[in-house]
CHARMM internal coordinates of N, CA and C (Angstrom, degrees):
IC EDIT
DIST 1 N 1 CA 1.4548
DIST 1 CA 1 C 1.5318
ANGL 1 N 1 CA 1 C 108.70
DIST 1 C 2 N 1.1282
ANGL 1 CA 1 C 2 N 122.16
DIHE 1 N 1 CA 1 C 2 N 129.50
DIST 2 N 2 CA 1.3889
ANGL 1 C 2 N 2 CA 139.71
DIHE 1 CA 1 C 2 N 2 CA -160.16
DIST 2 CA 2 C 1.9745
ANGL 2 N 2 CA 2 C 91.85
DIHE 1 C 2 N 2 CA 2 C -91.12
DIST 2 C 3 N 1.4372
ANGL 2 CA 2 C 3 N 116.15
DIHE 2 N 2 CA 2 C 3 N 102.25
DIST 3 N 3 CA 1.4558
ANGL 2 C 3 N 3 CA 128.10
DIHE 2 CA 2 C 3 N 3 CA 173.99
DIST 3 CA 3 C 1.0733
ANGL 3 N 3 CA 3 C 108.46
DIHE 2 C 3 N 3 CA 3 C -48.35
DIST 3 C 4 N 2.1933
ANGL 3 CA 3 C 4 N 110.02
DIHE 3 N 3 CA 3 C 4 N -162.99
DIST 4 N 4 CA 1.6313
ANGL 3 C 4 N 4 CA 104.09
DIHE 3 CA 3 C 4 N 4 CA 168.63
DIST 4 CA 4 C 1.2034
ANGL 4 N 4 CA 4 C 128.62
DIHE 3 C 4 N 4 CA 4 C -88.61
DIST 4 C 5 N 1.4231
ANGL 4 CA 4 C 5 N 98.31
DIHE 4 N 4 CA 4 C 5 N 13.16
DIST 5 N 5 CA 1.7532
ANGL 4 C 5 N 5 CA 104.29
DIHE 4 CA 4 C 5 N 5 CA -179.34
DIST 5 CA 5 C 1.4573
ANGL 5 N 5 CA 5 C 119.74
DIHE 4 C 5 N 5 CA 5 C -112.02
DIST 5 C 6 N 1.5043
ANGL 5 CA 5 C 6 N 97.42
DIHE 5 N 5 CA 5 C 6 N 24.75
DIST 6 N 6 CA 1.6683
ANGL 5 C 6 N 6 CA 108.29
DIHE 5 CA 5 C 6 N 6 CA -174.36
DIST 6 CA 6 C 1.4897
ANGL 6 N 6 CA 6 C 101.10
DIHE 5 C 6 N 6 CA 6 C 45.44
DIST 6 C 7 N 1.3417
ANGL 6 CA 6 C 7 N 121.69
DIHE 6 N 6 CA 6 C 7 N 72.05
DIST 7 N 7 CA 1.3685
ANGL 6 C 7 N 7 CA 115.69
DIHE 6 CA 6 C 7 N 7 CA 174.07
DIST 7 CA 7 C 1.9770
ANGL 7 N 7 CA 7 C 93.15
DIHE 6 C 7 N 7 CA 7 C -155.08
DIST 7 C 8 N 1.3194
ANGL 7 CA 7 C 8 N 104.11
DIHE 7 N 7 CA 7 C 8 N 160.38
DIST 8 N 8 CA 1.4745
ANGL 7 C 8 N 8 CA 124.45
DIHE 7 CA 7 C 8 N 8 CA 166.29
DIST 8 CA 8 C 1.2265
ANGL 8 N 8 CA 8 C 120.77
DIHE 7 C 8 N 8 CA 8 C -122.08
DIST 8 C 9 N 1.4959
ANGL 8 CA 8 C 9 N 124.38
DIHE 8 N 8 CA 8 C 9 N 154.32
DIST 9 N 9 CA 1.3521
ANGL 8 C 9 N 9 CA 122.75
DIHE 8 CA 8 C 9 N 9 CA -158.13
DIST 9 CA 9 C 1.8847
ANGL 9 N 9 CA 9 C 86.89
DIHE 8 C 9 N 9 CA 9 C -122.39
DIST 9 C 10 N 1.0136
ANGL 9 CA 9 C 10 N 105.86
DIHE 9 N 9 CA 9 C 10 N 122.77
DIST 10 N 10 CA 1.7975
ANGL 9 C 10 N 10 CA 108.16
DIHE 9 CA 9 C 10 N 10 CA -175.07
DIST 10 CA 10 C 1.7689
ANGL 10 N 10 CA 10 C 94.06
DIHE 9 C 10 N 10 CA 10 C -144.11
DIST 10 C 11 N 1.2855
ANGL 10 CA 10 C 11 N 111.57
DIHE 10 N 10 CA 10 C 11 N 110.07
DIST 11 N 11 CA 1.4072
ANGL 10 C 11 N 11 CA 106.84
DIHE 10 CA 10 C 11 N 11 CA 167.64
DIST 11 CA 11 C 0.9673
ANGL 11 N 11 CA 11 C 116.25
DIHE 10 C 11 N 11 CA 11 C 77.26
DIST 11 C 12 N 1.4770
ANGL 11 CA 11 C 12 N 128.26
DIHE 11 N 11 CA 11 C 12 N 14.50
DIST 12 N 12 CA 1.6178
ANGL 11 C 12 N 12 CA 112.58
DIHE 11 CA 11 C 12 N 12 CA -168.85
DIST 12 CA 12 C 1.4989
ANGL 12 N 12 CA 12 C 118.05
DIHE 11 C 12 N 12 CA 12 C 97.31
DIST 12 C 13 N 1.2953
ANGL 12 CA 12 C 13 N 125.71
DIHE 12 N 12 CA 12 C 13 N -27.66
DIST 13 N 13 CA 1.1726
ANGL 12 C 13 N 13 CA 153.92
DIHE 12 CA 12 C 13 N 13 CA -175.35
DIST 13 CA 13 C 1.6312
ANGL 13 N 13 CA 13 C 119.08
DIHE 12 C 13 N 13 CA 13 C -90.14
DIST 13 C 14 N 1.3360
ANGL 13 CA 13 C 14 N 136.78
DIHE 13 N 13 CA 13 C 14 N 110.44
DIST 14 N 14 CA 1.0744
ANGL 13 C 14 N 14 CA 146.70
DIHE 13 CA 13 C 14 N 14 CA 90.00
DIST 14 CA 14 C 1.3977
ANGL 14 N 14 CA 14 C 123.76
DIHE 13 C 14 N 14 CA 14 C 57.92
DIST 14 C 15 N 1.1839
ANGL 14 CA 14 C 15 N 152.37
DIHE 14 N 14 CA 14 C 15 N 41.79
DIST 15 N 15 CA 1.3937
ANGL 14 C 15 N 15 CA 118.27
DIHE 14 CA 14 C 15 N 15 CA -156.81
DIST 15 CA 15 C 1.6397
ANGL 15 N 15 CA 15 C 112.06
DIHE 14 C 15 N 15 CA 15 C -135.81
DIST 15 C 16 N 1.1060
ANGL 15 CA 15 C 16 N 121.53
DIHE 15 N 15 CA 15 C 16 N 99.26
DIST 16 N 16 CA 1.3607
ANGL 15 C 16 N 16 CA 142.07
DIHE 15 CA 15 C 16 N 16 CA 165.14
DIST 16 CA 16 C 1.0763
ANGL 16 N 16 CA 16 C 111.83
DIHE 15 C 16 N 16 CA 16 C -17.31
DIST 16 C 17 N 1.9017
ANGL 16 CA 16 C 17 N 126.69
DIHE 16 N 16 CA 16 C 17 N 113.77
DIST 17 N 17 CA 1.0210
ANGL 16 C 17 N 17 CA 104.93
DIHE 16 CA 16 C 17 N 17 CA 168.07
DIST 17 CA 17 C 2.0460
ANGL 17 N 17 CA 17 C 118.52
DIHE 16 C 17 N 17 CA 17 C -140.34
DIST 17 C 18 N 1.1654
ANGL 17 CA 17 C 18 N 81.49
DIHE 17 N 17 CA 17 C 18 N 121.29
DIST 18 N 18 CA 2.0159
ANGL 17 C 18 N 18 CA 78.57
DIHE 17 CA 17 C 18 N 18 CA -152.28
DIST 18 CA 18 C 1.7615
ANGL 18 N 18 CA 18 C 103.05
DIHE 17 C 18 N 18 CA 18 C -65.01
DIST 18 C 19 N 1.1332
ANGL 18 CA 18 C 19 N 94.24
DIHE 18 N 18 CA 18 C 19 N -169.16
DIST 19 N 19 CA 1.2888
ANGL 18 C 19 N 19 CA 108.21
DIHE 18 CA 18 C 19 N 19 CA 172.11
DIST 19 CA 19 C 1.4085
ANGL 19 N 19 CA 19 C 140.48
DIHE 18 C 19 N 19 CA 19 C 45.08
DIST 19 C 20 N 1.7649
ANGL 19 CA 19 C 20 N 118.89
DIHE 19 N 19 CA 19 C 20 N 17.99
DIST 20 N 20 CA 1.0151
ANGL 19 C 20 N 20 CA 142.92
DIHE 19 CA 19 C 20 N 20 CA -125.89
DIST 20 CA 20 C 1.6464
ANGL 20 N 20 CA 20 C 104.25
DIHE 19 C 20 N 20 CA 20 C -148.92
DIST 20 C 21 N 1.5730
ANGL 20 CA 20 C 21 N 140.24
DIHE 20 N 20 CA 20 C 21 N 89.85
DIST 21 N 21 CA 1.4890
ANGL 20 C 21 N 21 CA 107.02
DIHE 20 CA 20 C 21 N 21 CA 177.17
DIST 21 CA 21 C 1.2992
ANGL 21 N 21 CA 21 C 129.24
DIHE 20 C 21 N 21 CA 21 C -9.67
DIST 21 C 22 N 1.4416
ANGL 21 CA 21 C 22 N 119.53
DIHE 21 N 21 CA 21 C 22 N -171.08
DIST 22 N 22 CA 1.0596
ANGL 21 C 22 N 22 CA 133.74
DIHE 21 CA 21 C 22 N 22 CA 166.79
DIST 22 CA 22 C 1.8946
ANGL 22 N 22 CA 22 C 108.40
DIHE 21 C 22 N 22 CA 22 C -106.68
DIST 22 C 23 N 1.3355
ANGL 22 CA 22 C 23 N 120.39
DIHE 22 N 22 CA 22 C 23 N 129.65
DIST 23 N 23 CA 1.5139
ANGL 22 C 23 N 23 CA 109.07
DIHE 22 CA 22 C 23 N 23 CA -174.84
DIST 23 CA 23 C 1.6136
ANGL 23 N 23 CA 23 C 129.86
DIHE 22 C 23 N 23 CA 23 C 77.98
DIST 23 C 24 N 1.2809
ANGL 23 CA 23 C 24 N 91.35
DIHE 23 N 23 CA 23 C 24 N 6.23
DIST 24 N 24 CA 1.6707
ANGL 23 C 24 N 24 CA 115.95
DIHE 23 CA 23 C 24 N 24 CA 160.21
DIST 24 CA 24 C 1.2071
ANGL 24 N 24 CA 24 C 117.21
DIHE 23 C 24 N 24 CA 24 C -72.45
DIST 24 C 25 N 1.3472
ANGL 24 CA 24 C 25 N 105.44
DIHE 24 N 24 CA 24 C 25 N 153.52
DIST 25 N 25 CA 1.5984
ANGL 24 C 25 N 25 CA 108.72
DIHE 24 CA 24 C 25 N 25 CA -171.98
DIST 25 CA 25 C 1.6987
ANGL 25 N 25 CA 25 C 97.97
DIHE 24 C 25 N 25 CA 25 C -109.87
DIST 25 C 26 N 1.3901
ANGL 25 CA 25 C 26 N 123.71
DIHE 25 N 25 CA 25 C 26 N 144.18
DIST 26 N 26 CA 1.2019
ANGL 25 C 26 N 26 CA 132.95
DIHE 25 CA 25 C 26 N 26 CA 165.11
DIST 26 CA 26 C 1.6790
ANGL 26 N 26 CA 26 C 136.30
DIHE 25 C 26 N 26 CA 26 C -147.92
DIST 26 C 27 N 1.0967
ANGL 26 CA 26 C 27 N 119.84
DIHE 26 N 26 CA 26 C 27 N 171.29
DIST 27 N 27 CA 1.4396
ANGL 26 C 27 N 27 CA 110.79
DIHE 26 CA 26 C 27 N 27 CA -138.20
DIST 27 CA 27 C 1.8729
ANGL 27 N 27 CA 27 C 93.92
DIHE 26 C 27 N 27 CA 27 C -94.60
DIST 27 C 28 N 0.8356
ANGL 27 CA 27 C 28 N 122.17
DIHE 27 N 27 CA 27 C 28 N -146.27
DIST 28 N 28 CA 1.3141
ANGL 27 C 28 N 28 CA 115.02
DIHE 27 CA 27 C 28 N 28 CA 171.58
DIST 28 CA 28 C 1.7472
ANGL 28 N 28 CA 28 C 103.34
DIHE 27 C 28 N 28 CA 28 C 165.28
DIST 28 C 29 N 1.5858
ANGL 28 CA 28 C 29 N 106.95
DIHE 28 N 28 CA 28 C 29 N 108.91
DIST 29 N 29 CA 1.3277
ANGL 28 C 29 N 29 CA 93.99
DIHE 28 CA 28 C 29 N 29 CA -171.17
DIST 29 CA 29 C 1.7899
ANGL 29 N 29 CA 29 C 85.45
DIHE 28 C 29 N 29 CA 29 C -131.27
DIST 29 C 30 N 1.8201
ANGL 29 CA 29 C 30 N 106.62
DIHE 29 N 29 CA 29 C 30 N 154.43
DIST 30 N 30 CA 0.9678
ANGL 29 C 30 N 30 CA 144.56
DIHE 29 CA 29 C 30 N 30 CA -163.01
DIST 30 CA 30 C 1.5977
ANGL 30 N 30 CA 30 C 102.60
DIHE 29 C 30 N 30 CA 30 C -97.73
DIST 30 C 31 N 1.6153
ANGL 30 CA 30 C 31 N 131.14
DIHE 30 N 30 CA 30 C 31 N 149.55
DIST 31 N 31 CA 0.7719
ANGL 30 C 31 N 31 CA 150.54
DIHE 30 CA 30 C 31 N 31 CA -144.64
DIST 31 CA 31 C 1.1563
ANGL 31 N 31 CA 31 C 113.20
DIHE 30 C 31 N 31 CA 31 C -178.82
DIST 31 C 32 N 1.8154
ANGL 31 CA 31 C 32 N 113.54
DIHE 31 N 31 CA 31 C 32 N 75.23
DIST 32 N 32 CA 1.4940
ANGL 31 C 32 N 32 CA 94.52
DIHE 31 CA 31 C 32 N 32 CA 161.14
DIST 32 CA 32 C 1.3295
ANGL 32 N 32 CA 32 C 123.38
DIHE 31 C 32 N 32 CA 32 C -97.36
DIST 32 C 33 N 1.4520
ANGL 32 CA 32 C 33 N 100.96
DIHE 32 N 32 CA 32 C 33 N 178.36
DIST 33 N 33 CA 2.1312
ANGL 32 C 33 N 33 CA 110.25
DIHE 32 CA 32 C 33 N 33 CA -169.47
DIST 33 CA 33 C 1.8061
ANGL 33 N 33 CA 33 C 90.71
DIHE 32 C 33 N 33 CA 33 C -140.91
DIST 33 C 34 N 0.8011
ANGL 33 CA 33 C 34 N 95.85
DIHE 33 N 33 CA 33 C 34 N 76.19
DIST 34 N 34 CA 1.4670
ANGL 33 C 34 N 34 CA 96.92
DIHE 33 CA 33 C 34 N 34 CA 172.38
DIST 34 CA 34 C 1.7200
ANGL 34 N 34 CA 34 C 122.43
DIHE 33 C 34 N 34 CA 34 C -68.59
DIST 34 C 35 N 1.3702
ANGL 34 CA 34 C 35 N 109.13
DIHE 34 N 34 CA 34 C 35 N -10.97
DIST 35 N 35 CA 1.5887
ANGL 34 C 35 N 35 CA 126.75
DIHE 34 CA 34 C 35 N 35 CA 164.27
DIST 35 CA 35 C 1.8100
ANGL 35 N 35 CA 35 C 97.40
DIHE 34 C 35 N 35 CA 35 C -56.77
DIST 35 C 36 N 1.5557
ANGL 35 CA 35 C 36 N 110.84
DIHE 35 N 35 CA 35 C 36 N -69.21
DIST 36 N 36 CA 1.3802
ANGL 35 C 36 N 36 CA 97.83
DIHE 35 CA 35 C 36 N 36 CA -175.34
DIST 36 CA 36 C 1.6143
ANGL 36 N 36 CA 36 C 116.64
DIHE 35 C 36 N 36 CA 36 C -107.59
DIST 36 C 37 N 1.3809
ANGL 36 CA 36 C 37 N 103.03
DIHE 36 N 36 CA 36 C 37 N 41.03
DIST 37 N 37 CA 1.2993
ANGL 36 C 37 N 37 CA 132.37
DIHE 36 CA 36 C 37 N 37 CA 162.80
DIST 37 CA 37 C 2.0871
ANGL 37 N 37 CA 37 C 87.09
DIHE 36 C 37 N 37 CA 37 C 48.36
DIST 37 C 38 N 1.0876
ANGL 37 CA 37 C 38 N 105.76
DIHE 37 N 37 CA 37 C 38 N 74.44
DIST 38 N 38 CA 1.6617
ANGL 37 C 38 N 38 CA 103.34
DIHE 37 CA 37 C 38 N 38 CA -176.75
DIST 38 CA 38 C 1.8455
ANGL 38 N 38 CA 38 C 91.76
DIHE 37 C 38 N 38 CA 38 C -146.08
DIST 38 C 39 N 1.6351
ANGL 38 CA 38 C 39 N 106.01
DIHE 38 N 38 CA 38 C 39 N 163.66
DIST 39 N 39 CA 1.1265
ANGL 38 C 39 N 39 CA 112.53
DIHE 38 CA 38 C 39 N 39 CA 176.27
DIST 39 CA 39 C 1.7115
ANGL 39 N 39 CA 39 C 109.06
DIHE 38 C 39 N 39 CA 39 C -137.23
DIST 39 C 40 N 1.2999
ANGL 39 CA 39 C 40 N 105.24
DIHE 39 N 39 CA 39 C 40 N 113.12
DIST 40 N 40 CA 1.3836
ANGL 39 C 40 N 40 CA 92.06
DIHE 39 CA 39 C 40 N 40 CA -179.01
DIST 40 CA 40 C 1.7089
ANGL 40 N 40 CA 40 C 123.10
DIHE 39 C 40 N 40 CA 40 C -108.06
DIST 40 C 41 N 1.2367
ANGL 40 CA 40 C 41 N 103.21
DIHE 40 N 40 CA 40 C 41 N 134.80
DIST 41 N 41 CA 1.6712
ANGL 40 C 41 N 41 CA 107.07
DIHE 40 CA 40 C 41 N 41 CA -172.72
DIST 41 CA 41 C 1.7924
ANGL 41 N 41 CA 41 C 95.28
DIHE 40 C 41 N 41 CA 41 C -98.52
DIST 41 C 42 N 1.7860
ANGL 41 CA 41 C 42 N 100.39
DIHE 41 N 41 CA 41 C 42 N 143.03
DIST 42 N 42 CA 1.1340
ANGL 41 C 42 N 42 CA 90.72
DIHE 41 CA 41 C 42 N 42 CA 177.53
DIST 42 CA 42 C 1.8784
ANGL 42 N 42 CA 42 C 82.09
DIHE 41 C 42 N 42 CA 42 C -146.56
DIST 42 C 43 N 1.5439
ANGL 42 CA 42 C 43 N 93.20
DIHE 42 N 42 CA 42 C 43 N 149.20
DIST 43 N 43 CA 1.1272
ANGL 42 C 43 N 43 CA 115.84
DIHE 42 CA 42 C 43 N 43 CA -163.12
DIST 43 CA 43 C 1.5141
ANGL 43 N 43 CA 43 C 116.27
DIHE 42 C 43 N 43 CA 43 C -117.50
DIST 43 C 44 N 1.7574
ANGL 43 CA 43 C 44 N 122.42
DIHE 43 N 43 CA 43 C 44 N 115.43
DIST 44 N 44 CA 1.4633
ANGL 43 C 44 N 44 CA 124.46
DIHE 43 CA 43 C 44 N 44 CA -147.05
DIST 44 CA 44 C 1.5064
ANGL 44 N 44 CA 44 C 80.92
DIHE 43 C 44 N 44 CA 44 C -125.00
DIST 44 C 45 N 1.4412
ANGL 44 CA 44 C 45 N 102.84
DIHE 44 N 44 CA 44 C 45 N 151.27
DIST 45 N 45 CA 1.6324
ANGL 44 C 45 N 45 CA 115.64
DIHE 44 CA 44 C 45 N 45 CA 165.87
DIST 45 CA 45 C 1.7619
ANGL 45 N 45 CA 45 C 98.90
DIHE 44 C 45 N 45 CA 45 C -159.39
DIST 45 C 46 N 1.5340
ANGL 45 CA 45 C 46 N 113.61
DIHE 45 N 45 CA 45 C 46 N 120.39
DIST 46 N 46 CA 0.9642
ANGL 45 C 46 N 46 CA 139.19
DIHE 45 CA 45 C 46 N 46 CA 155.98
DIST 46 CA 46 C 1.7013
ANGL 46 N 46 CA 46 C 98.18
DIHE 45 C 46 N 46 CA 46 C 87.25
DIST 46 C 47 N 1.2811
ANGL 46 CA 46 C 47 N 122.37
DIHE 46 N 46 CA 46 C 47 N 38.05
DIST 47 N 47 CA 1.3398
ANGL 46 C 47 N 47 CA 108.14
DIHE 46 CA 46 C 47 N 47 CA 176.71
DIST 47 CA 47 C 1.5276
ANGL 47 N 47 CA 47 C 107.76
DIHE 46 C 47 N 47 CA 47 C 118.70
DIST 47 C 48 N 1.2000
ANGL 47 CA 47 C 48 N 135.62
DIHE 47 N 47 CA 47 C 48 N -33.34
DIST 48 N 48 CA 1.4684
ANGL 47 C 48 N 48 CA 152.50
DIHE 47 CA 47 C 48 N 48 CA -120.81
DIST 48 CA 48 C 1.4703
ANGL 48 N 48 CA 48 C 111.12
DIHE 47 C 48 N 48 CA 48 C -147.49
DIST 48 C 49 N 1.2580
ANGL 48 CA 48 C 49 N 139.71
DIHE 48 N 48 CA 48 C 49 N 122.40
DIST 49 N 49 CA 1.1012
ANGL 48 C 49 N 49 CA 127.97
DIHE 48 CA 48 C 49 N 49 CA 139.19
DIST 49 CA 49 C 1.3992
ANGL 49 N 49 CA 49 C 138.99
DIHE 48 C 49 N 49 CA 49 C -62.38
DIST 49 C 50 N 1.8325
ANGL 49 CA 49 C 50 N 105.19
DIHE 49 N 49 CA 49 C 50 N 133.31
DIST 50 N 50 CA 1.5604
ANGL 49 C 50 N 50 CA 97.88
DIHE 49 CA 49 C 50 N 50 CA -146.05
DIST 50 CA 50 C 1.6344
ANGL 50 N 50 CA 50 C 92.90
DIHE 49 C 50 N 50 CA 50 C -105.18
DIST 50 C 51 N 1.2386
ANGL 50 CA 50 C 51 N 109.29
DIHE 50 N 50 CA 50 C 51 N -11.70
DIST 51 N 51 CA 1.5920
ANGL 50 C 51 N 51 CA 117.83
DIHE 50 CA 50 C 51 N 51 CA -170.94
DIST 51 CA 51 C 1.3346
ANGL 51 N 51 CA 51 C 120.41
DIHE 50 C 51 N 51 CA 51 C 165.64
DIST 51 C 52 N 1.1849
ANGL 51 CA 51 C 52 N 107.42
DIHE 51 N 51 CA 51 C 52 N 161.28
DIST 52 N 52 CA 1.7088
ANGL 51 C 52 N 52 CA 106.68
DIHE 51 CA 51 C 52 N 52 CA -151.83
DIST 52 CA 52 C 2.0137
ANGL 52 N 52 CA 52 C 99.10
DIHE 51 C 52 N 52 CA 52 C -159.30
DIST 52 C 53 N 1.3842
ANGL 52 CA 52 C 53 N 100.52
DIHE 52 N 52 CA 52 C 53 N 122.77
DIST 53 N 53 CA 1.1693
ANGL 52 C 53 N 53 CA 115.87
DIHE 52 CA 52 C 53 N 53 CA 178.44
DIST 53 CA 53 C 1.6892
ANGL 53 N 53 CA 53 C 114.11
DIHE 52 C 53 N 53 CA 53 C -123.69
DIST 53 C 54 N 1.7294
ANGL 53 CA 53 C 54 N 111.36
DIHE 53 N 53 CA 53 C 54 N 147.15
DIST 54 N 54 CA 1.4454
ANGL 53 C 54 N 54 CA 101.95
DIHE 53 CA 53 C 54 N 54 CA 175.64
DIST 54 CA 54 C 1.6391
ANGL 54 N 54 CA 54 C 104.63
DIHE 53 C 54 N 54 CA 54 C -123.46
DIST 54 C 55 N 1.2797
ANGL 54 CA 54 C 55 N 132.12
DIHE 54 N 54 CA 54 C 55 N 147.18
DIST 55 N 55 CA 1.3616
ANGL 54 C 55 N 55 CA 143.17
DIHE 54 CA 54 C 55 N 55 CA 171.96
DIST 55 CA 55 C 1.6176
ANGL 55 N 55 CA 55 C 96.52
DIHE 54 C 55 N 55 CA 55 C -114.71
DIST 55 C 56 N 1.7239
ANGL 55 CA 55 C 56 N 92.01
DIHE 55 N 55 CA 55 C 56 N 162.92
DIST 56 N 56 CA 1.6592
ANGL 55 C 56 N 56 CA 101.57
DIHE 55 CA 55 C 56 N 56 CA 155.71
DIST 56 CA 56 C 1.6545
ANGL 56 N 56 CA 56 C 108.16
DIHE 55 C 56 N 56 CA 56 C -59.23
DIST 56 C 57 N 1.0075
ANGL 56 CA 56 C 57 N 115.73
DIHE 56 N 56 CA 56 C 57 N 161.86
DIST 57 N 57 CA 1.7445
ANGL 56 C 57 N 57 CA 137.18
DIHE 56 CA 56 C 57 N 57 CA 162.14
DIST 57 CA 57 C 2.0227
ANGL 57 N 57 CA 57 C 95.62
DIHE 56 C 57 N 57 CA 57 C -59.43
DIST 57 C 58 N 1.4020
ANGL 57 CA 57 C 58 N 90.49
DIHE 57 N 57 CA 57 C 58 N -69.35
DIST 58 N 58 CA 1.5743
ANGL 57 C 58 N 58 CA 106.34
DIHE 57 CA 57 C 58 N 58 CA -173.42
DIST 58 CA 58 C 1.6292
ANGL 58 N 58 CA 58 C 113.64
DIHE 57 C 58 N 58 CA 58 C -24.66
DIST 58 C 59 N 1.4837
ANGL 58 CA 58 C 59 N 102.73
DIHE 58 N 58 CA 58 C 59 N -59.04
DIST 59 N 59 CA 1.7449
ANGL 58 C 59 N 59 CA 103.34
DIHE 58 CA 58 C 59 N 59 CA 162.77
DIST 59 CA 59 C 1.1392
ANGL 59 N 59 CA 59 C 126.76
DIHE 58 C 59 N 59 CA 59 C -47.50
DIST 59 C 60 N 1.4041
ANGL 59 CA 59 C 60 N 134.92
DIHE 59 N 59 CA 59 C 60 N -12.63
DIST 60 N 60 CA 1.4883
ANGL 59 C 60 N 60 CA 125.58
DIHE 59 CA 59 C 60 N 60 CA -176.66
DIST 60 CA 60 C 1.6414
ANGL 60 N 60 CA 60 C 104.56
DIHE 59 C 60 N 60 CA 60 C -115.66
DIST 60 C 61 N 1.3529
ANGL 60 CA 60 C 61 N 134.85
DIHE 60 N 60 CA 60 C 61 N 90.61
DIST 61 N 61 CA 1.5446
ANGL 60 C 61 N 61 CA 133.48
DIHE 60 CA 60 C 61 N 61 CA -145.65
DIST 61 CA 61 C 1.6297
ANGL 61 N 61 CA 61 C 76.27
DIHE 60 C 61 N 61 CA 61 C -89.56
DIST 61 C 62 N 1.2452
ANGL 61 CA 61 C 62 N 158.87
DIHE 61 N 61 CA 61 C 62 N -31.63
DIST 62 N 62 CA 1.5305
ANGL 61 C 62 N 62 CA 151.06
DIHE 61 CA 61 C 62 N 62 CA -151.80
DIST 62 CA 62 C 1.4181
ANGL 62 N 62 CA 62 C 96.83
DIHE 61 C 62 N 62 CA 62 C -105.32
DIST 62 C 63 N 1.3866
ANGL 62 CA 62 C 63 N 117.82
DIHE 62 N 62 CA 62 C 63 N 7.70
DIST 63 N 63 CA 1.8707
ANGL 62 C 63 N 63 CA 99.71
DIHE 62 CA 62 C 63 N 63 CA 178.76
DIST 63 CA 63 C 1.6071
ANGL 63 N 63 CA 63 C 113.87
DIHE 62 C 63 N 63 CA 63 C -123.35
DIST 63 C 64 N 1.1155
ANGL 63 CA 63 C 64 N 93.45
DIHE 63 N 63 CA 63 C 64 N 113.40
DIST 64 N 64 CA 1.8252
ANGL 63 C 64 N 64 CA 93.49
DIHE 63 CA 63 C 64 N 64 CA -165.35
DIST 64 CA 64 C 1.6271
ANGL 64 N 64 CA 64 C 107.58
DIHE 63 C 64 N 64 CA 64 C -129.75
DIST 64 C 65 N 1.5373
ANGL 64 CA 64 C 65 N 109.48
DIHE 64 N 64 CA 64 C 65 N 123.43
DIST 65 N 65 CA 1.1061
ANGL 64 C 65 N 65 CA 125.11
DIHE 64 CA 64 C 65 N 65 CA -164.25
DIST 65 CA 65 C 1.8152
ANGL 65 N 65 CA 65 C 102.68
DIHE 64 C 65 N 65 CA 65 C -129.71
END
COOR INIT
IC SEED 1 N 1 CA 1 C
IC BUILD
């Protein structure tokens, strides 16, 4: 659920998410690339992807693929 700061809390992490009410619920699907050892979260609301971010893998020590 997207707070009052249009943001999500995933992992410890922070994550900005525009365009989206405030107090909306949204989906959040995972994406790893283990080629460039990266993980990308991408973030859908109502059908749509609303935004999409990638980190190292290395930062997330609980996500193992």
């Amino acid at each position: 659920m997207v707070n009052g700061y249009r943001r999500i809390s995933l992992f410890n992490r922070e994550i900005l998410v525009p365009n989206v009410p405030l107090r909306e619920g949204v989906e959040v699907h995972l994406i790893p690339d283990t080629k460039r050892e990266a993980l990308e979260i991408r973030i859908w609301w109502e059908n749509r992807m609303v935004h999409s971010v990638t980190y190292p893998i290395k930062e997330f020590p609980g996500v193992h693929f």
